[in-house]
C-alpha positions as a Python dict, from the first residue, in 0.01 Angstrom:
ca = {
    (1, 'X'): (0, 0, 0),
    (2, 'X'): (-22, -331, 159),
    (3, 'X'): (174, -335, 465),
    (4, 'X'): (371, -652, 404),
    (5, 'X'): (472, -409, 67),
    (6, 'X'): (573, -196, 259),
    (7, 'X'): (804, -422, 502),
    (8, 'X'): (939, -571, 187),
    (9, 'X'): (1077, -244, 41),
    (10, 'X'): (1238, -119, 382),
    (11, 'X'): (1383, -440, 324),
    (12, 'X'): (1505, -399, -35),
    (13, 'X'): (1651, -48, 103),
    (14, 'X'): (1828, -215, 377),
    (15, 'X'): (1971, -468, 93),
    (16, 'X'): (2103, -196, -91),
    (17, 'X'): (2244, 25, 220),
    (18, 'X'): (2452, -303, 293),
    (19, 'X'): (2283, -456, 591),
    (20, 'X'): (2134, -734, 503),
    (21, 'X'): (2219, -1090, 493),
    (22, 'X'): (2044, -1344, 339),
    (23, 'X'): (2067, -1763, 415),
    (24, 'X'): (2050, -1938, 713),
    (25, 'X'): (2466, -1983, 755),
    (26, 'X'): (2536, -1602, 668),
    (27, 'X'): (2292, -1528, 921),
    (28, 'X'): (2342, -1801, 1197),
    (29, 'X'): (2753, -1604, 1138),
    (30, 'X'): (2625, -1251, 1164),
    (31, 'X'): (2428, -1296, 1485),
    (32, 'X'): (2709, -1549, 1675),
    (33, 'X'): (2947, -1226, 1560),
    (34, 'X'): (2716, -1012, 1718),
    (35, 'X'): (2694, -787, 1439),
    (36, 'X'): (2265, -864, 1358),
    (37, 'X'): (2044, -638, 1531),
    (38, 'X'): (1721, -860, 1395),
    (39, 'X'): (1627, -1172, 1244),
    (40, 'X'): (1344, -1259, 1021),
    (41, 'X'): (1214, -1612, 909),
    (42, 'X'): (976, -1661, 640),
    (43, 'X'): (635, -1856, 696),
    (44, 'X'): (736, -2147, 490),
    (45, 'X'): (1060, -2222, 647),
    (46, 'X'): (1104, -2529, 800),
    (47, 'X'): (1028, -2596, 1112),
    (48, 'X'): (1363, -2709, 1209),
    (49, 'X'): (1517, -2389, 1029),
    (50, 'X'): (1262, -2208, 1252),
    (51, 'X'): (1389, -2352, 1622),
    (52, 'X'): (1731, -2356, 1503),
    (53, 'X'): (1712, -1948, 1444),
    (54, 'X'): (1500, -1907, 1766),
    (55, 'X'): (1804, -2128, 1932),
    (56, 'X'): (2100, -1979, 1803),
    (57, 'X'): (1891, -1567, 1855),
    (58, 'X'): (1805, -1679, 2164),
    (59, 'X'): (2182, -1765, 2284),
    (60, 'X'): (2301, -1401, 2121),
    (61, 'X'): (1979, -1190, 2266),
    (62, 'X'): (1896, -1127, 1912),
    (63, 'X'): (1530, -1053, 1849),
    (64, 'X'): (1408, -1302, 1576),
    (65, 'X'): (1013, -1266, 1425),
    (66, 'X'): (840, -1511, 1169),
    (67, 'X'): (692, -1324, 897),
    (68, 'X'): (420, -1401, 703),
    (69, 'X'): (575, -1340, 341),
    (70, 'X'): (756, -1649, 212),
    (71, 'X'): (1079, -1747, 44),
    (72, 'X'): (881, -1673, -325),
    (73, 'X'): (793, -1311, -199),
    (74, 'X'): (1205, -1259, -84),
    (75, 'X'): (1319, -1331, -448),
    (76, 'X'): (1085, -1135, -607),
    (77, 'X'): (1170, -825, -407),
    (78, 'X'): (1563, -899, -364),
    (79, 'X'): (1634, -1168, -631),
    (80, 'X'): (1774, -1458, -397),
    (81, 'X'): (1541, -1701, -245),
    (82, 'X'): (1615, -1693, 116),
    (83, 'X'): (1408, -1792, 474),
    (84, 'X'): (1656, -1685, 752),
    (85, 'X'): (1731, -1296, 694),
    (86, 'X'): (1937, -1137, 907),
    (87, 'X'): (1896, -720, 921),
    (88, 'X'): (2324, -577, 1062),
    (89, 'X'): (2195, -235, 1135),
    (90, 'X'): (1929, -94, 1487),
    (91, 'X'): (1760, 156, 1276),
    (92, 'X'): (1665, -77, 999),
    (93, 'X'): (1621, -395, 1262),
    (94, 'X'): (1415, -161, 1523),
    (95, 'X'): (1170, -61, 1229),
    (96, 'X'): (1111, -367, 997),
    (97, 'X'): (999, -491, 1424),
    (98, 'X'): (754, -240, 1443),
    (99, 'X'): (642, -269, 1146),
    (100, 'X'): (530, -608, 1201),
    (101, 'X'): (351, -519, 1551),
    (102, 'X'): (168, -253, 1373),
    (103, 'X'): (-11, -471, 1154),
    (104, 'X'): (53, -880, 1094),
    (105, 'X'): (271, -867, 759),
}
């Protein structure tokens, strides 16, 4: 299995634990509430979405990655098109990161 699979269904089973927000506002909420453990930005957001959710993690001390799957890849796994995800739980947040060390997703 590829790994970028593979980061997309931890993902989906973070989605259906409950964890997961999807959208830039839901997100940009979660992290200023201090409830995100991790962000994640698609490759083909914006570059403006980009710097504003490296702004807004960097102000909470919430780790935020770029990932190399896009907005098409998010609705085909979780069936809403989203660029900004934000991940509410350590386990899940702490493991989608490593994940993307491991090998570029």
């Amino acid at each position: 299995m590829h790994c970028s699979e593979k980061w997309i269904n931890l993902l989906t089973i973070c989605r259906k634990a409950g964890r997961l927000v999807m959208g830039f506002d839901p997100s940009k909420e979660e992290v200023q509430a201090g409830r995100a453990k991790g962000v994640f930005v698609t490759a083909d957001a914006s570059s403006k979405t980009k710097k504003e959710v490296r702004f807004f993690c960097a102000q909470a001390n919430v780790p935020v990655q770029e990932v190399e799957v896009t907005m098409e890849d998010i609705s085909r796994a979780l069936g809403r098109r989203a660029g900004v995800i934000a991940v509410c739980d350590k386990g899940f947040a702490d493991r989608l990161m490593e994940m993307l060390l491991e090998k570029p997703v």
